[in-house]
gemmi code that builds the backbone of each chain (N, CA, C; Angstrom):
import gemmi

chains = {
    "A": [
        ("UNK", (71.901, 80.995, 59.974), (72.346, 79.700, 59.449), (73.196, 79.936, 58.217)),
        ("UNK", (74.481, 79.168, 57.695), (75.172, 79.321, 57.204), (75.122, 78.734, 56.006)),
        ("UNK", (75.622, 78.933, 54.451), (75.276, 77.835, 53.197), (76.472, 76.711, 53.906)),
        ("UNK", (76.161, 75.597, 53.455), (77.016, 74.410, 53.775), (77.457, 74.094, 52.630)),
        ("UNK", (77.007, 74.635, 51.483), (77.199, 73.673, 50.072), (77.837, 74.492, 49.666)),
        ("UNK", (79.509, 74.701, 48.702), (79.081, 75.563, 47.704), (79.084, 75.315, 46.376)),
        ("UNK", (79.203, 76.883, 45.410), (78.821, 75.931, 44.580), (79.571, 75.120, 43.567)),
        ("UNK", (80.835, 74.768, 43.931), (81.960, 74.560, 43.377), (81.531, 72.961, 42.852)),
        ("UNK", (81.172, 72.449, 44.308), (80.710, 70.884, 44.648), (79.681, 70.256, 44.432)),
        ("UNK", (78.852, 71.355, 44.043), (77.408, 70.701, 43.321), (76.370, 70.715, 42.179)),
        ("UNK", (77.788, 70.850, 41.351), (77.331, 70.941, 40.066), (78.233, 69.900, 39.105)),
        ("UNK", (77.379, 69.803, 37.941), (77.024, 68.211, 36.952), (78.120, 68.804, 36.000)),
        ("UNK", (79.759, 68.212, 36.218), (80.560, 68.876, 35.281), (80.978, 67.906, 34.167)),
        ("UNK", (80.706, 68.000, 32.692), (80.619, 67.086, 32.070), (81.376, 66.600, 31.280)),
        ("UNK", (82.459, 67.402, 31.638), (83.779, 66.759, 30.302), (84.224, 65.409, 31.402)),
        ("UNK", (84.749, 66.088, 32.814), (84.853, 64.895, 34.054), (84.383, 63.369, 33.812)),
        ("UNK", (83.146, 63.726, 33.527), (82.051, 62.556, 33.392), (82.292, 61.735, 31.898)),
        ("UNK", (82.539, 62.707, 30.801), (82.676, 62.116, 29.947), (83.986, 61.566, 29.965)),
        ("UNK", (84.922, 61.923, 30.292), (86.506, 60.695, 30.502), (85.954, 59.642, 30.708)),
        ("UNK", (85.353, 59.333, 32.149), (84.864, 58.602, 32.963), (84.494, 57.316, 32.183)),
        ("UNK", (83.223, 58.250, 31.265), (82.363, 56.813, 30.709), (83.460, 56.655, 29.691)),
        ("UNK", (84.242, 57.112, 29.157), (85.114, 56.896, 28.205), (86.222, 55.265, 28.232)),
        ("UNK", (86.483, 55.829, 29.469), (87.717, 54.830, 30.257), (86.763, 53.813, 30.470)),
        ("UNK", (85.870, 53.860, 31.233), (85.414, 52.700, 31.487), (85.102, 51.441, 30.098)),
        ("UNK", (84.106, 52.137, 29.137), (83.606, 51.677, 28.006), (84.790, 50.922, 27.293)),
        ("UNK", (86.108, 51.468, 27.056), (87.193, 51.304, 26.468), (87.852, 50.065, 27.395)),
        ("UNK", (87.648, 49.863, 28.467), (87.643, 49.015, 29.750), (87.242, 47.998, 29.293)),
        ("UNK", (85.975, 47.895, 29.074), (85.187, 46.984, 29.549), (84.806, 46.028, 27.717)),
        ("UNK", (85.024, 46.935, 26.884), (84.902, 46.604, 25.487), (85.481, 46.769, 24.385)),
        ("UNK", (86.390, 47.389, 24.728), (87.626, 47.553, 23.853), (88.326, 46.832, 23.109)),
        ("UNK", (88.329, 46.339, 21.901), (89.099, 45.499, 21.261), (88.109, 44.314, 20.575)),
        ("UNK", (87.282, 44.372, 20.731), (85.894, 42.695, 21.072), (85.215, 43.253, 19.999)),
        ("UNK", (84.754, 41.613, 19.546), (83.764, 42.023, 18.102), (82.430, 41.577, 18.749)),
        ("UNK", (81.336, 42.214, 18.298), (80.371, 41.780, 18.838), (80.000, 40.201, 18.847)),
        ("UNK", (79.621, 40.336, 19.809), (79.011, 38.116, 20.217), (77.713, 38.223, 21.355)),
        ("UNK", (77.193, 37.610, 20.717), (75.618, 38.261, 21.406), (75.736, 37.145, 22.614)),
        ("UNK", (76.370, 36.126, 22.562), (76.847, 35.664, 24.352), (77.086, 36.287, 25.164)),
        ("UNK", (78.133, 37.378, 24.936), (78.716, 38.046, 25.630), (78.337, 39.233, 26.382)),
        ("UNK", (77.840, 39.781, 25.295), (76.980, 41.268, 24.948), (76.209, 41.255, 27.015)),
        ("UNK", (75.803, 40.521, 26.856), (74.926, 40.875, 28.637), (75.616, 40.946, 29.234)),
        ("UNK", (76.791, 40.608, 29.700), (78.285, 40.716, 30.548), (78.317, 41.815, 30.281)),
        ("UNK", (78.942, 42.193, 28.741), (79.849, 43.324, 28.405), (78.491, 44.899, 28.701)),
        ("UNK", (77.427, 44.511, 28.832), (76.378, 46.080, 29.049), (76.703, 45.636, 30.375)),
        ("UNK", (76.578, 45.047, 31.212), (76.820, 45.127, 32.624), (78.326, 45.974, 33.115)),
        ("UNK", (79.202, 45.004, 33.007), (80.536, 45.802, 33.127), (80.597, 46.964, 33.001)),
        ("UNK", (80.229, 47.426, 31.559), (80.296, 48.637, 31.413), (79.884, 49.700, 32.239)),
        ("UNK", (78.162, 49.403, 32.492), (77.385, 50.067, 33.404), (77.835, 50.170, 34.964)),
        ("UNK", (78.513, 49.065, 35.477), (78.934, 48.786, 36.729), (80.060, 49.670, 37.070)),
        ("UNK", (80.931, 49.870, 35.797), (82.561, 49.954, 36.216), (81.678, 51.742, 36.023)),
        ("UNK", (81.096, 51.981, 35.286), (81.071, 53.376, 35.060), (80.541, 54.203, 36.817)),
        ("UNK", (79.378, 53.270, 37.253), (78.975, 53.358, 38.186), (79.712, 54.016, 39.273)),
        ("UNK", (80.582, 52.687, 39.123), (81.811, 52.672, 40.887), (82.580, 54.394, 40.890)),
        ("UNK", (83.187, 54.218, 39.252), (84.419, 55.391, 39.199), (82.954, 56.831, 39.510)),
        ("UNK", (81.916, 56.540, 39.149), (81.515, 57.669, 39.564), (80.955, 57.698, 40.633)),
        ("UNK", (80.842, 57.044, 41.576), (80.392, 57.191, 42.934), (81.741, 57.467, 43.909)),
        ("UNK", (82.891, 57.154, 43.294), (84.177, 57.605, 43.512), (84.073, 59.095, 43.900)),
        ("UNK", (83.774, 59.761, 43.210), (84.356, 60.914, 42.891), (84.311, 61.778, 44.261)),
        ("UNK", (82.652, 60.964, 44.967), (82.278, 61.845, 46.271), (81.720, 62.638, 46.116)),
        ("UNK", (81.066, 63.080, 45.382), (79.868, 64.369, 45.113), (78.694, 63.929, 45.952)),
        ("UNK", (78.201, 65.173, 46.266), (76.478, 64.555, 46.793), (75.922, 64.701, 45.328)),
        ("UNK", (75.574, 63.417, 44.783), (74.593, 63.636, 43.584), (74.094, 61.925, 43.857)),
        ("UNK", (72.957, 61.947, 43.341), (72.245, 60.397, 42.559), (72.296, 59.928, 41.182)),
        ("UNK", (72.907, 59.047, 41.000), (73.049, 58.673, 39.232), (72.500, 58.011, 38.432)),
        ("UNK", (72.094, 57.933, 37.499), (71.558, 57.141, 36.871), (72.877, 56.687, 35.381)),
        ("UNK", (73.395, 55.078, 35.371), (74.052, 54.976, 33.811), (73.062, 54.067, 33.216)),
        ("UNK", (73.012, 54.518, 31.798), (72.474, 53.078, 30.936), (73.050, 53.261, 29.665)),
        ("UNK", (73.358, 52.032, 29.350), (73.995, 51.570, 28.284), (73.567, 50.855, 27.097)),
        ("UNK", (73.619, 50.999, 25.885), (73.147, 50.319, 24.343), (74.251, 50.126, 23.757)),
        ("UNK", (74.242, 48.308, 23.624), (75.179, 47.750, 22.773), (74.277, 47.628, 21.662)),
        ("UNK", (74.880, 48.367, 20.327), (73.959, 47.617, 18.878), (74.862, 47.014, 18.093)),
        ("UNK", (74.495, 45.706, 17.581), (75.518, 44.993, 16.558), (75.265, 46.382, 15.183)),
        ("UNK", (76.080, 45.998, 14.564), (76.511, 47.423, 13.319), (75.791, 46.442, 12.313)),
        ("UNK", (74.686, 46.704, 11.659), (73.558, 45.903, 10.825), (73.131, 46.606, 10.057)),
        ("UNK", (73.393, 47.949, 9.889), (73.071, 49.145, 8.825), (71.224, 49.651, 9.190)),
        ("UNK", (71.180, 48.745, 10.289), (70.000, 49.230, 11.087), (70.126, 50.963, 11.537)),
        ("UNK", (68.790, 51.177, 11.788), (68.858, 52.714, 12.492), (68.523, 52.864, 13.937)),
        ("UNK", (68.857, 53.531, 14.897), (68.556, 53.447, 15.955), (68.668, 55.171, 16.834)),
        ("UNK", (67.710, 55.626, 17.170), (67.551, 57.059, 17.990), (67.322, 56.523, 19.399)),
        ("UNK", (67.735, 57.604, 20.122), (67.114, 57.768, 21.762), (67.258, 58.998, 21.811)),
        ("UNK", (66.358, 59.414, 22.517), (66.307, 61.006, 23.557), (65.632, 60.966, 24.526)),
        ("UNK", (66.135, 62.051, 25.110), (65.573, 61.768, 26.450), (65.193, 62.948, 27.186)),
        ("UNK", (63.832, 63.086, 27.921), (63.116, 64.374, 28.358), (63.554, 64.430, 30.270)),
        ("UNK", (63.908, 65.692, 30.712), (64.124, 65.460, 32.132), (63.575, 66.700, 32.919)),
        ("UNK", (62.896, 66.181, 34.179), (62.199, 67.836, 34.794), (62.696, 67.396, 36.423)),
        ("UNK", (64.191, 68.496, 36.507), (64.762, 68.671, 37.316), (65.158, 70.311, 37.828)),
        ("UNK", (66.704, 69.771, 38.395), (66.737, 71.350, 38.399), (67.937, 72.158, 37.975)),
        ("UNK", (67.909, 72.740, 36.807), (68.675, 73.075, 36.104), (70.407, 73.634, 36.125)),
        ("UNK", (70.026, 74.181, 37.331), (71.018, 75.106, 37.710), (72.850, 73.634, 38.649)),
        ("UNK", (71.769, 72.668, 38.847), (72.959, 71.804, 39.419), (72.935, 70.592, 39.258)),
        ("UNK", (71.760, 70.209, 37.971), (71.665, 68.430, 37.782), (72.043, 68.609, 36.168)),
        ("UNK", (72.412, 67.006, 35.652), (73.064, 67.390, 33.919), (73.079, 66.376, 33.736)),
        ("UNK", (73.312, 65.979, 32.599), (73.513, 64.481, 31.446), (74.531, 64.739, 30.794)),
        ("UNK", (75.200, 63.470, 30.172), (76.509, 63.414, 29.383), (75.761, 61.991, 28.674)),
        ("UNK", (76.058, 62.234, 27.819), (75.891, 60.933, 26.220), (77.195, 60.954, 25.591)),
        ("UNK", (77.312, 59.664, 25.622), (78.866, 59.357, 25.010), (78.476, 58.155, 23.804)),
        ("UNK", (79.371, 58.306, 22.749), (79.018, 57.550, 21.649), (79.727, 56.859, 21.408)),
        ("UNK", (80.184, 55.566, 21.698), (81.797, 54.557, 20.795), (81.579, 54.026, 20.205)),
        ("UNK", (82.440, 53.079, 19.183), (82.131, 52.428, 18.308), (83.457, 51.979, 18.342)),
        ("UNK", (82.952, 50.350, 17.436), (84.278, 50.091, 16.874), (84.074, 48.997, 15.597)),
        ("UNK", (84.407, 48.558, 15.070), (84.469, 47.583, 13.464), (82.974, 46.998, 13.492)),
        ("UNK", (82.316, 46.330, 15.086), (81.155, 45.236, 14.810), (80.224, 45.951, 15.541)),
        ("UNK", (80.458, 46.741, 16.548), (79.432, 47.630, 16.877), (79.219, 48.571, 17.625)),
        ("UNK", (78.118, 49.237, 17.727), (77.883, 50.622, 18.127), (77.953, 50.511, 20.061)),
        ("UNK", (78.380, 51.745, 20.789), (77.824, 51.659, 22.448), (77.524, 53.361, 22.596)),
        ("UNK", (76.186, 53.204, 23.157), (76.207, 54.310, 23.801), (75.548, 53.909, 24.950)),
        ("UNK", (76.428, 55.329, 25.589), (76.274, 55.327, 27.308), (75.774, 57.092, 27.776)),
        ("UNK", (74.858, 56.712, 28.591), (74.442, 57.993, 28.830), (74.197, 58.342, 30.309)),
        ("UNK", (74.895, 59.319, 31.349), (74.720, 59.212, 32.570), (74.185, 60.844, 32.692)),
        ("UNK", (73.217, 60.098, 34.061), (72.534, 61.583, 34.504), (72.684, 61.763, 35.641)),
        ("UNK", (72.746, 63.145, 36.266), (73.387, 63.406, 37.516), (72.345, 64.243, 38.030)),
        ("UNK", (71.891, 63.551, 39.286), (70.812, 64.992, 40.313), (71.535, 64.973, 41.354)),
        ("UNK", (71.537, 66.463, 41.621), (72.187, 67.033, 42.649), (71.161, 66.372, 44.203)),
        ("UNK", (71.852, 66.454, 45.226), (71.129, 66.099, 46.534), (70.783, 67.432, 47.043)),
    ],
    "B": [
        ("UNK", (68.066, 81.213, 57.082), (68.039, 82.184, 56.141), (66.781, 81.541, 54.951)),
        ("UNK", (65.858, 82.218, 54.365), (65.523, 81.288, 53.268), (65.276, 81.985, 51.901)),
        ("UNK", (65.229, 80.688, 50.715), (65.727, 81.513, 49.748), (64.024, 82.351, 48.911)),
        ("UNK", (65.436, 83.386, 48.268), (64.233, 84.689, 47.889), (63.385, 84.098, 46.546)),
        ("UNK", (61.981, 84.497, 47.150), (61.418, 84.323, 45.968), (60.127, 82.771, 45.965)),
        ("UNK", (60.577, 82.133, 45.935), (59.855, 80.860, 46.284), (59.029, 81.199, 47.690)),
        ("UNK", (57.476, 81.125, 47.759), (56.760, 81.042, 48.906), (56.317, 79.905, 49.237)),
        ("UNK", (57.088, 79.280, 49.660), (56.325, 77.736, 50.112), (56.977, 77.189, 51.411)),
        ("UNK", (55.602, 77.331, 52.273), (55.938, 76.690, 53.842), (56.838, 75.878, 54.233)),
        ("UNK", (57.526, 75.724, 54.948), (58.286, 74.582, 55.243), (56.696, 73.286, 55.606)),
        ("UNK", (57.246, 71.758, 55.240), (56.282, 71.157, 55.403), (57.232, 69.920, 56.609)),
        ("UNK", (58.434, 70.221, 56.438), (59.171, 69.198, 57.158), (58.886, 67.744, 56.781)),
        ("UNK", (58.787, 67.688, 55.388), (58.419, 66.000, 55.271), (59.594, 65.988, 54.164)),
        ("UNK", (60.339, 65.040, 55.045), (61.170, 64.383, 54.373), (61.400, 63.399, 53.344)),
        ("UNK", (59.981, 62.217, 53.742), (59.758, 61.049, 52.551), (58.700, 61.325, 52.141)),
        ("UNK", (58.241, 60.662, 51.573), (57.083, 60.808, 50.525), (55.903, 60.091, 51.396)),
        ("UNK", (55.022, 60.495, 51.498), (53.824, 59.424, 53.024), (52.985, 58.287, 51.224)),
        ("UNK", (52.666, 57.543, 51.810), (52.091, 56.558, 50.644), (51.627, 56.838, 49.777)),
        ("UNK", (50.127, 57.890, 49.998), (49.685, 58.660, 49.113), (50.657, 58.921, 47.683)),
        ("UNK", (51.730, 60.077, 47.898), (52.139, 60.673, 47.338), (53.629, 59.863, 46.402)),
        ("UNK", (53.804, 58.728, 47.002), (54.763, 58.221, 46.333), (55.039, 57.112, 44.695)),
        ("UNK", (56.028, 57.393, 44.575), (56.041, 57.322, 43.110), (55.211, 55.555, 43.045)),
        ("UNK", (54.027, 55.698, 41.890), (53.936, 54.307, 41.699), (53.800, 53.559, 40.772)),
        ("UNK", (54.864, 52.488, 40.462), (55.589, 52.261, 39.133), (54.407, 51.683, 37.872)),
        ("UNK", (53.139, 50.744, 38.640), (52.213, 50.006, 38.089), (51.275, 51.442, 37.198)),
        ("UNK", (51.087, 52.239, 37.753), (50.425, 53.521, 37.162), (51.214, 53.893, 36.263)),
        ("UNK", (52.193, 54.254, 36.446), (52.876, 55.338, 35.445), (53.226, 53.925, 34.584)),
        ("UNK", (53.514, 52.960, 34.454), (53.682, 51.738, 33.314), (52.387, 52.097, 32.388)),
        ("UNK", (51.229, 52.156, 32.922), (49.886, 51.718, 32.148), (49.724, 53.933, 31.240)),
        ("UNK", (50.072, 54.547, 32.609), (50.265, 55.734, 31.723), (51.201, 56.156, 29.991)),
        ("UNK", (52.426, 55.506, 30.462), (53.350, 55.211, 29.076), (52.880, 54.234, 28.176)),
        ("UNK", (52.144, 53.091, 28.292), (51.962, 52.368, 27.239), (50.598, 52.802, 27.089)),
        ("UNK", (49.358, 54.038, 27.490), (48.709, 54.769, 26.686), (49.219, 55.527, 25.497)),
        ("UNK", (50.393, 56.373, 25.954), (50.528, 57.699, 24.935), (51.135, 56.857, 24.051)),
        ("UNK", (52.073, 55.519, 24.250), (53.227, 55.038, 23.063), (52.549, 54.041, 21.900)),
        ("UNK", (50.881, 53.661, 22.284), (49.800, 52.787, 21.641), (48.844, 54.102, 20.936)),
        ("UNK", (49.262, 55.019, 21.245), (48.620, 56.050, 20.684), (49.193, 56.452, 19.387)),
        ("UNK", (50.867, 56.782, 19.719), (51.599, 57.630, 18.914), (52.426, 56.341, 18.120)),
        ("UNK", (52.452, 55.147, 18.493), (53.131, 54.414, 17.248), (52.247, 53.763, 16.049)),
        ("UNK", (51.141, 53.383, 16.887), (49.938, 51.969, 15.980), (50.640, 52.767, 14.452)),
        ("UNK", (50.969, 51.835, 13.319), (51.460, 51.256, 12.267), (52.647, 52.665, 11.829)),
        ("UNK", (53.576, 53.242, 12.658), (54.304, 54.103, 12.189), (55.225, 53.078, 11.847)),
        ("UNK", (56.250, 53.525, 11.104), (57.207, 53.018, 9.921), (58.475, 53.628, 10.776)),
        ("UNK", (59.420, 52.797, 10.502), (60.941, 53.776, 10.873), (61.487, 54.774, 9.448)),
        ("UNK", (61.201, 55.648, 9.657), (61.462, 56.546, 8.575), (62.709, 57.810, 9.538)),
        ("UNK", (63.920, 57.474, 9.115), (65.255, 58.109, 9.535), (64.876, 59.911, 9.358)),
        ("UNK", (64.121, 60.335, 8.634), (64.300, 62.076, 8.287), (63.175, 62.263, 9.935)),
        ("UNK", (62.112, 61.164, 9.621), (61.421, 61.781, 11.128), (61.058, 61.538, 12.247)),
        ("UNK", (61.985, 60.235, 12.271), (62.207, 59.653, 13.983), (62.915, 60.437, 14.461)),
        ("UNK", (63.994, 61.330, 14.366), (64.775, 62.376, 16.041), (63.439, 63.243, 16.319)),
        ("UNK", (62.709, 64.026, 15.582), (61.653, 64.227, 16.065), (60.815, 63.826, 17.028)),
        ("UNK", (60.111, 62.109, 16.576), (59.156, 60.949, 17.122), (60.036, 61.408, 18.105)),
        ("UNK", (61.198, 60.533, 18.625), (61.723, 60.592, 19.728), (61.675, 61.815, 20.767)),
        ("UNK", (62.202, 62.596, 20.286), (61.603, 63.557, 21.261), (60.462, 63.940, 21.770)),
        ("UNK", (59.630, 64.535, 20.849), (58.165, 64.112, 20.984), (57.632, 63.222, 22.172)),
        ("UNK", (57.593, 61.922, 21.813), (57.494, 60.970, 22.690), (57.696, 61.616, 24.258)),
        ("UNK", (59.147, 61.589, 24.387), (60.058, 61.694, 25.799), (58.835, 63.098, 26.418)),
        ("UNK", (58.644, 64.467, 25.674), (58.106, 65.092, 25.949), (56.677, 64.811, 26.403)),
        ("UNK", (56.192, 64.095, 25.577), (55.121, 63.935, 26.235), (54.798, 62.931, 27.197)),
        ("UNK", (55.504, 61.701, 27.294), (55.625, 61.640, 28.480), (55.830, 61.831, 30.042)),
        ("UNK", (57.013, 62.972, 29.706), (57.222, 63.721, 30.648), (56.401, 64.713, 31.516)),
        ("UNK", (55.442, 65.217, 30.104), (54.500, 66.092, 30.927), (53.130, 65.500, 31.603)),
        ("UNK", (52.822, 64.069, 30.826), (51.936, 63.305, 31.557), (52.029, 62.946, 32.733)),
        ("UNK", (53.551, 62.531, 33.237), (53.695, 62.258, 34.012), (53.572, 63.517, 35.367)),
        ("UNK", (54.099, 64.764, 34.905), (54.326, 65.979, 35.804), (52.585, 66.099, 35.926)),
        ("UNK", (51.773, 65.616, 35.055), (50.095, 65.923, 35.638), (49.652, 65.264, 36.521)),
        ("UNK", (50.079, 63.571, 36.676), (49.922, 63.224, 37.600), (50.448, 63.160, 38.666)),
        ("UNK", (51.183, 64.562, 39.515), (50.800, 64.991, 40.661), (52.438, 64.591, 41.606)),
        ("UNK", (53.540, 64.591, 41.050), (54.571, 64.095, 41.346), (55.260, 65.392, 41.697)),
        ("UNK", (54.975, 66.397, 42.374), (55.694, 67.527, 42.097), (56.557, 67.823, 43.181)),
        ("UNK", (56.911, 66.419, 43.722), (58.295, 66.651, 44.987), (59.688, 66.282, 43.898)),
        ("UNK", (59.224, 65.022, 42.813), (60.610, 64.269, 42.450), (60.853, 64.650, 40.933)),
        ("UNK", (62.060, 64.445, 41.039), (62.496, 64.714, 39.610), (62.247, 63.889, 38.830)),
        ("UNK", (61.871, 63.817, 37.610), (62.027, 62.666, 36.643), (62.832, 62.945, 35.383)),
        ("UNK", (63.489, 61.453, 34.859), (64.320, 61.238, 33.915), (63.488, 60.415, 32.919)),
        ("UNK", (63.293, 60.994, 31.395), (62.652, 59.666, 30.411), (63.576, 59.591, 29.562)),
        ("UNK", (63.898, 58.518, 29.031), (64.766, 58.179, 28.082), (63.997, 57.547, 27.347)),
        ("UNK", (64.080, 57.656, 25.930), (62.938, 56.880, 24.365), (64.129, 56.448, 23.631)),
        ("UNK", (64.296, 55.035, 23.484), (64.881, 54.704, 22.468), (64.402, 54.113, 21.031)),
        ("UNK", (64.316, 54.407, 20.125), (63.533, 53.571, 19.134), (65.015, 53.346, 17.988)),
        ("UNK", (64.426, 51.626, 17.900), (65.313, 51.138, 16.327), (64.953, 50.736, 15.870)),
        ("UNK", (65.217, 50.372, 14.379), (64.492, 49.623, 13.250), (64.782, 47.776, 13.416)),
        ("UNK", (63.796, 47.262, 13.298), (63.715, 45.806, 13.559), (64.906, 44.907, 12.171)),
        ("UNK", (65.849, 45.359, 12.719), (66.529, 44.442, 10.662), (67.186, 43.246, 10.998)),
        ("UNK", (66.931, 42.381, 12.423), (67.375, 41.004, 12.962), (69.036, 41.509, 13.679)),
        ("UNK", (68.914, 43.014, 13.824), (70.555, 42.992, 14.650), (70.479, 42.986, 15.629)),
        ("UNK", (71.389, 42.826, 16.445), (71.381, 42.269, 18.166), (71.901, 43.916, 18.805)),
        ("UNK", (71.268, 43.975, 19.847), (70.794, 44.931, 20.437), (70.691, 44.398, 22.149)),
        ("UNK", (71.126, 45.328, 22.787), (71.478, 44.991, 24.321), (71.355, 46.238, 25.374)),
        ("UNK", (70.382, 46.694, 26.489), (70.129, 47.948, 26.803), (70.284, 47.626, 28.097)),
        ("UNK", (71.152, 48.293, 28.978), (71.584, 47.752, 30.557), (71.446, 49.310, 31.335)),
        ("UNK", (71.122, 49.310, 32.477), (71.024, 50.506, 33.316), (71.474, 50.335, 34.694)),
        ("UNK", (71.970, 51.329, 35.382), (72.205, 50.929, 36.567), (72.319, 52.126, 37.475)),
        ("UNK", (71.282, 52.469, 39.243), (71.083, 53.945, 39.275), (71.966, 53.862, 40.492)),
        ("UNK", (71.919, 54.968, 41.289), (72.476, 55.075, 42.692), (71.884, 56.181, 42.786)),
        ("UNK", (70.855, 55.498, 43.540), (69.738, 56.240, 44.494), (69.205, 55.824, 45.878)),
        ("UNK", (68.736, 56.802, 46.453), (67.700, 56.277, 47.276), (66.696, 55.197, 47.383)),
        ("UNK", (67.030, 53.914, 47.775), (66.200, 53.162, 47.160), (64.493, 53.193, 48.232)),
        ("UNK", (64.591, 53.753, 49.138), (63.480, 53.945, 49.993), (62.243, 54.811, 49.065)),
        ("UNK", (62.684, 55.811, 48.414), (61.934, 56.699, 47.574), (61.961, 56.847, 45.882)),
        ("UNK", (62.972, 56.344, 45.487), (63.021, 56.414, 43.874), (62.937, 55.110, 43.069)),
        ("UNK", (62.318, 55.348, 41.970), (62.014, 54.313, 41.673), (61.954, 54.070, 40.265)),
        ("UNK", (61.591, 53.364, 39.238), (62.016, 53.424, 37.830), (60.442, 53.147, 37.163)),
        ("UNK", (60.302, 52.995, 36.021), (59.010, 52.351, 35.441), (59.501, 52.663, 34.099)),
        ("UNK", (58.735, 51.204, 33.306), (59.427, 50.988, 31.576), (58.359, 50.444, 30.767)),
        ("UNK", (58.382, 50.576, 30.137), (57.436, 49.826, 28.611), (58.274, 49.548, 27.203)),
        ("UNK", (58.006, 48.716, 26.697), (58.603, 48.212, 26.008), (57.473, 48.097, 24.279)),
        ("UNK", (58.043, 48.596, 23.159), (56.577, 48.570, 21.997), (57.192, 47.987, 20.801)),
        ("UNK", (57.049, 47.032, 20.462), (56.851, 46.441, 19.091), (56.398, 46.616, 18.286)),
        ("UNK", (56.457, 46.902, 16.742), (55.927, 46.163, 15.763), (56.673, 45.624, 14.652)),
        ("UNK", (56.625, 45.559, 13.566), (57.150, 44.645, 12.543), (58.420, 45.631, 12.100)),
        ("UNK", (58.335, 47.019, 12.141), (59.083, 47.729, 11.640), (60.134, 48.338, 12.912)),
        ("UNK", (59.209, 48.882, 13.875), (59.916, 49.609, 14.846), (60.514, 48.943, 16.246)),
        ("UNK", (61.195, 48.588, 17.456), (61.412, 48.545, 18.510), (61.580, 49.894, 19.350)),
        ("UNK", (60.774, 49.889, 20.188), (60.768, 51.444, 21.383), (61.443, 50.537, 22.636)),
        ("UNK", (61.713, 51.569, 23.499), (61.952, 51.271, 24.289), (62.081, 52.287, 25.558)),
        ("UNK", (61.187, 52.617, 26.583), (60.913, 53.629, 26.901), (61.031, 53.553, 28.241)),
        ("UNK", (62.367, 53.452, 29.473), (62.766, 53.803, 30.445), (62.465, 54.806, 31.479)),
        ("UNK", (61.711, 54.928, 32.459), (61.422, 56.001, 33.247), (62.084, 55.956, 34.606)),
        ("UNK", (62.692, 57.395, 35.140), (63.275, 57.000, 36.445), (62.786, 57.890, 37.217)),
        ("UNK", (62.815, 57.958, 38.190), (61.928, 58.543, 38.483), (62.777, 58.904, 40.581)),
        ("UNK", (63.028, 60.129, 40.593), (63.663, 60.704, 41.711), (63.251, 61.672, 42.867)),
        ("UNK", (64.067, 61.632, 44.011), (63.001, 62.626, 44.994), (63.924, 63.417, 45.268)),
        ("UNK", (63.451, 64.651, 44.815), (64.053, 66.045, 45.224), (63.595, 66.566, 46.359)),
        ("UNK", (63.988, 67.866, 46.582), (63.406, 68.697, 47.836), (63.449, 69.828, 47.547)),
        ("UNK", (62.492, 71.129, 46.997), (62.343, 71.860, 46.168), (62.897, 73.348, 47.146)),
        ("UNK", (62.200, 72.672, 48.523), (62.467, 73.539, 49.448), (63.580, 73.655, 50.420)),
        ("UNK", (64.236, 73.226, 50.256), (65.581, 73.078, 50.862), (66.058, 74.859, 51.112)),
    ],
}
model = gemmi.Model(1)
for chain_id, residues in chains.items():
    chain = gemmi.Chain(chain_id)
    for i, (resn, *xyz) in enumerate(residues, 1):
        res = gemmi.Residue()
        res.name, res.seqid = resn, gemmi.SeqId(i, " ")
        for name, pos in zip(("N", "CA", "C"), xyz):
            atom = gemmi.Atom()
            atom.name, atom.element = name, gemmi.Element(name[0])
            atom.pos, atom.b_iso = gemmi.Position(*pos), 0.0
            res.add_atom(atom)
        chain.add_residue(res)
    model.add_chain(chain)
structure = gemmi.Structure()
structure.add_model(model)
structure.setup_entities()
């Protein structure tokens, strides 16, 4: 029996990914001051559009995006995040934007099939 | 051909049979043990929350790997912020298997802190 995969195609390459959420985020929120009306639209979009362009790409992988809009309040705010996969062909990318009213981060994780 | 090193039978099971599959109501009541453990009256103090946070994620993670999940992958994400009345908005969205994967979350308050503690939870195949 023959490998079918190699390994060119199944691995979590992360600058790729980071354009990705880049464009999208800049897409979807770019220019806008925070408005907490809005804010549930604008984490959706974001999450959605990031979604599509990466299911685009055609990889066998499963994704996970999630997204944090914070109004800029001189508040503090951490996340991290623990993962038990498999090293050699699954990965994460955290992307950080900002702009005058507030903070976004977006963080996507990739398991290989 | 199969690969070197790993001794484990082929079992030919593809999904997860009931028993063994991920279940979100458990692992909820598992995370809001360890996070009622490790927050009751902590303070947001900036030098040693990236720590907390990790911490946290870790030990969740390994609670979870005890209870017996050892086909699927899991993802934890811990967010914690300080409560100062700013608006705050947390959206997710997966592409998975929806027959077998599945998510589980808790959410922890108090006067000082907001957590926010996301679990996803995936099915690998170790033996492939």
């Amino acid at each position: 029996m023959e490998e079918f995969q190699t390994g060119e195609e199944t691995t979590f390459v992360v600058d790729e990914i980071s354009t990705i959420i880049k464009e999208s985020v800049e897409g979807a929120i770019g220019g806008n001051a925070y408005q907490h009306s809005r804010v549930n639209q604008w984490s959706s979009n974001v999450v959605e559009q990031c979604l599509s362009q990466l299911t685009k790409l055609g990889k066998p992988f499963k994704y996970i995006v999630t997204c944090i809009i914070m109004q800029k309040n001189g508040a503090g705010l951490q996340t991290a995040s623990s993962c038990f996969w498999d090293n050699s062909t699954d990965g994460s990318c955290t992307v950080r934007w900002e702009n005058k009213s507030m903070y976004c981060i977006v963080s996507v994780f990739g398991l290989a099939l | 051909m199969g690969e070197s090193g790993e001794m484990l039978d082929n079992s030919y099971v593809i999904r997860p049979n009931f028993q063994h599959k991920f279940k979100p109501a458990t692992a909820k009541e598992c995370i809001h043990q360890i996070l009622k453990e490790e927050l009751v009256s902590k303070q947001y103090d900036p030098e040693q929350v990236p720590a907390l946070t990790r911490a946290l994620s870790e030990a969740v993670k390994d609670k979870l790997k005890e209870m017996g999940y050892d086909r699927y992958k899991l993802v934890v994400q811990v967010v914690i912020g300080e409560q100062r009345g700013e608006g705050v908005k947390m959206a997710a969205r997966c592409f998975w298997d929806a027959d077998t994967d599945n998510y589980a979350q808790d959410i922890y308050m108090n006067e000082i802190l907001l957590l926010h503690l996301p679990l996803l939870v995936l099915q690998s195949d170790p033996c492939w």
